[in-house]
N, C-alpha and C positions, 0 to 999 in steps of 0.2 A: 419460646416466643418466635412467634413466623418474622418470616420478613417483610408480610405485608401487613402489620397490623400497625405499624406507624410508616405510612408510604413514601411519606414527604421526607423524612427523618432516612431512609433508606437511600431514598435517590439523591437525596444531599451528598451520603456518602459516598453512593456510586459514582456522582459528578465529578470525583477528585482522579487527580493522578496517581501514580505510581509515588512509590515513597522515594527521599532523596537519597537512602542509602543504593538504590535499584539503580537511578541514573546516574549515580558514581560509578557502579561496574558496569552499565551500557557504553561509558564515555572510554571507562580502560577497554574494554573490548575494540571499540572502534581505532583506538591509539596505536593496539598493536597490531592490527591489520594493515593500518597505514603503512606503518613503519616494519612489515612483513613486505612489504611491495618495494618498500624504498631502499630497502636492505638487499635486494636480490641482485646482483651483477648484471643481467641478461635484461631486467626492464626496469632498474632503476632510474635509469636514465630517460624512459620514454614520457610521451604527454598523458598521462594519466589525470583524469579527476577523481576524487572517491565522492561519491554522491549519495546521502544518509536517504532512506526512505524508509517505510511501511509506519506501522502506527506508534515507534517510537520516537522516531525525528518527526513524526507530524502532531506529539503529544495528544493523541489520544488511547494509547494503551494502557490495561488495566488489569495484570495481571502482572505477577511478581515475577513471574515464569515467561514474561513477554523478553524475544530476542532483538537484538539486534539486526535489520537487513541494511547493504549497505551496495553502490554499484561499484567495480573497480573500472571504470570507461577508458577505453582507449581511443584518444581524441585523433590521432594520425591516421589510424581507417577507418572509415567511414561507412557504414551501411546507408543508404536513399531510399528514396520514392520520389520521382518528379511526377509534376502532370501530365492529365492524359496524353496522348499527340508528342510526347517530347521524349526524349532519349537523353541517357547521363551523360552521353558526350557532349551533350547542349548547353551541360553545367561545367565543363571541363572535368569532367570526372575519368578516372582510369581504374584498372584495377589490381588492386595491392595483392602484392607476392607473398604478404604477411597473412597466412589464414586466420579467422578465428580461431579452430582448433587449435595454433600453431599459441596465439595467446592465452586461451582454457589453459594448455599443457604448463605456460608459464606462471600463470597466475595461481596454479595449482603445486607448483615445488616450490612457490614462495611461501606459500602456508604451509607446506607443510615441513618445512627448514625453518621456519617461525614455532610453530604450535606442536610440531612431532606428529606422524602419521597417524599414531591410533587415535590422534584429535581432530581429525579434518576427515570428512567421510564425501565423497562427491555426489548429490544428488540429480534428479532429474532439471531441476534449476540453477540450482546453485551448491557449494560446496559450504556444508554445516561444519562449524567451529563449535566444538563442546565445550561448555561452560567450567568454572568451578568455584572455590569461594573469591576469587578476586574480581574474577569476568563473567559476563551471562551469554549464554547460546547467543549466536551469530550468523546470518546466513551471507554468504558474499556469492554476489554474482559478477561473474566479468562479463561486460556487453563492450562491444562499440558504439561509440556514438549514432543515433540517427537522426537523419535530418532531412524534414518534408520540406522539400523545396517550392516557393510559390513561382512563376513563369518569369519574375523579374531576377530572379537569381538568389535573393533573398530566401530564410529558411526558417524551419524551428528546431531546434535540438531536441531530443531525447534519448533515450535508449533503446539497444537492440542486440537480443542474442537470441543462439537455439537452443530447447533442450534435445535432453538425452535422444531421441524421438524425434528429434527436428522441426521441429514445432517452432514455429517463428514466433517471437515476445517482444510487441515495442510498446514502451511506455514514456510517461514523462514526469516524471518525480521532482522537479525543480518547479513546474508548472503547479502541481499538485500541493505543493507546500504553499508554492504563491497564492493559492486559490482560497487553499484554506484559512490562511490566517486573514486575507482579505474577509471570507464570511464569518470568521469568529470576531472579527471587529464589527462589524455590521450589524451584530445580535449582541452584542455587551460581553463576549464569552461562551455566549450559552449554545452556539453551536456547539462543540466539542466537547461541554458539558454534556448537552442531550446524547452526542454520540458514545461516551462513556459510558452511561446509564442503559442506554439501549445493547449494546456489547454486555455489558454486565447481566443485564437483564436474560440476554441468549444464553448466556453461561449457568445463569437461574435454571430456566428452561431445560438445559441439557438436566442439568443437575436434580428436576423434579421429574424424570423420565420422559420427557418429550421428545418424539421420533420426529423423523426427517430433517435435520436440518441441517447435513453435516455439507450444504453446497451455498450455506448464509455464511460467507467469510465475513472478518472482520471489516477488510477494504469495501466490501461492499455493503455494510450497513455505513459506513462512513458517508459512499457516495450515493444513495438514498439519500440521508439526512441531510446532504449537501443541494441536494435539488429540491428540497422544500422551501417555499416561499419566505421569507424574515419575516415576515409581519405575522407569521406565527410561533414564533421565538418570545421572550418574554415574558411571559405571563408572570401572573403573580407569584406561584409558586411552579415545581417540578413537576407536580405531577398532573398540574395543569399544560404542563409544555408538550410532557410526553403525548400524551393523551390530545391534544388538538394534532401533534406532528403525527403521529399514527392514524389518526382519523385520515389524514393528508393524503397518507402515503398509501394506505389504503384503498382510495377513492380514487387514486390518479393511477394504481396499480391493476384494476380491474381490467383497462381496454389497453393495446396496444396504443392506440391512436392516442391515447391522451401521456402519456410518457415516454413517444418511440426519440424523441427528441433529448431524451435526457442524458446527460453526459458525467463520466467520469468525473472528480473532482479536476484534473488539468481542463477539464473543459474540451480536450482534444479526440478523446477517443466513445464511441457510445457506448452508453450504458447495458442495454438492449440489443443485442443481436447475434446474427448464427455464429458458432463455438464458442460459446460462453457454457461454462458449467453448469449454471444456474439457467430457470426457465421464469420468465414473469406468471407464470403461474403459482411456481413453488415461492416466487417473492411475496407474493400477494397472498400466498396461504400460509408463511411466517406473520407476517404484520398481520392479517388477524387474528394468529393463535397468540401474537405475544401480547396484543391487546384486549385479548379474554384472558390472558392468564393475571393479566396485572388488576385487571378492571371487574372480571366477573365470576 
């Protein structure tokens, strides 16, 4: 029996979460990274936040094999950006003797006096935590805080680190959660549902030999479905949802000018623009392949 011969009856399923036995060892995962940090001598004592992100704290993950990411932020240095015309000394800013690297290195012998060496491997982002039967894969990033300052002094939080590479990373995952759960109220749920389905649906896709599309992250099918208008949310059934929101995403993915405007689910960073992996071309040649694959 295929999986599209009862469509509705699939995407029902897909719409669900993860099982609760899964978010019991996501929750021990994060418990002891906490307490890997708060255990160390050298930065137990510091201002730390841990800040849960990627598509498990934002309950939309759908795969049994979905990890953990989590930030470990060091709130006492600071990375910025002020406005144009203005200098950090404007903000009373100075700068700290405390490197990054100098925290990477710390945040790094705390895991691995926690978890044991050959369990923590350091990546070009983050540093992977391997799983086993009690806990699930883990990725921990340590960032410092960042914080866009507006000209009155006032700011926004988020995060910021480099990789391997030096590659600058600034995101906002407390925004991104607020964001979300804002539009999954707004649609009765069925944001998050839709975004399940469609995730699932890629994983379909790989799975029926379908090429290119290894630059369709998860995060960003999330913030597509996130910048679809509500009033196409609800529908009678799912497969009528899917199907008007890919219609959507499709039509507004064609011209730069009709979605340069679109933003991340924090609403702070754009969707569309230069060093992004992904090209609005290869977006808009997903949403139609995955709209003929379900529909034709």
């Amino acid at each position: 029996m295929s999986w599209k011969d009862n469509l509705e009856d699939t995407f029902t399923k897909w719409s669900k979460r993860s099982s609760d036995n899964e978010e019991e060892k996501c929750e021990r995962a994060l418990s002891m990274i906490k307490s890997a940090v708060k255990e160390d001598e050298q930065i137990k004592n510091s201002d730390i936040s841990f800040i849960p992100q990627g598509s498990y704290h934002n309950n939309t993950n759908v795969r049994l094999t979905s990890d953990v990411d989590i930030c470990v932020m060091l709130k006492s240095s600071i990375f910025s950006q002020v406005p144009d015309g203005m200098k950090k000394e404007d903000f009373g800013l100075v700068t700290s003797e405390y490197s990054f690297k100098q925290y990477q290195d710390d945040v790094e012998r705390a895991l691995v006096k926690k978890f044991g060496r050959e369990n923590v491997k350091k990546g070009g982002k983050a540093f992977d935590i391997k799983s086993n039967t009690y806990r699930v894969d883990a990725d921990v990033v340590a960032c410092f805080e960042h914080r866009r300052y507006n000209m009155d002094g006032t700011y926004i939080s988020g995060t910021q680190f480099f990789t391997s590479t030096g590659e600058k990373i600034v995101n906002f995952p407390e925004q991104h959660y607020s964001n979300g759960v804002k539009k999954n109220d707004a649609t009765r749920r069925n944001f998050k549902r839709v975004v399940r389905i469609i995730k699932r649906l890629k994983y379909q896709m790989v799975d029926d030999g379908v090429k290119g599309l290894d630059n369709i992250s998860s995060f960003l099918i999330e913030c597509l479905v996130w910048n679809v208008s509500n009033g196409y949310f609800n529908n009678i059934t799912y497969v009528e949802d899917v199907k008007k929101i890919l219609s959507y995403l499709y039509h507004n993915t064609k011209e730069d000018h009709l979605c340069k405007e679109w933003g991340e689910v924090s609403d702070l960073l754009y969707l569309f623009h230069s060093g992004r992996s992904y090209s609005l071309e290869e977006v808009n040649g997903f949403i139609l392949n995955a709209y003929n694959h379900v529909f034709n």
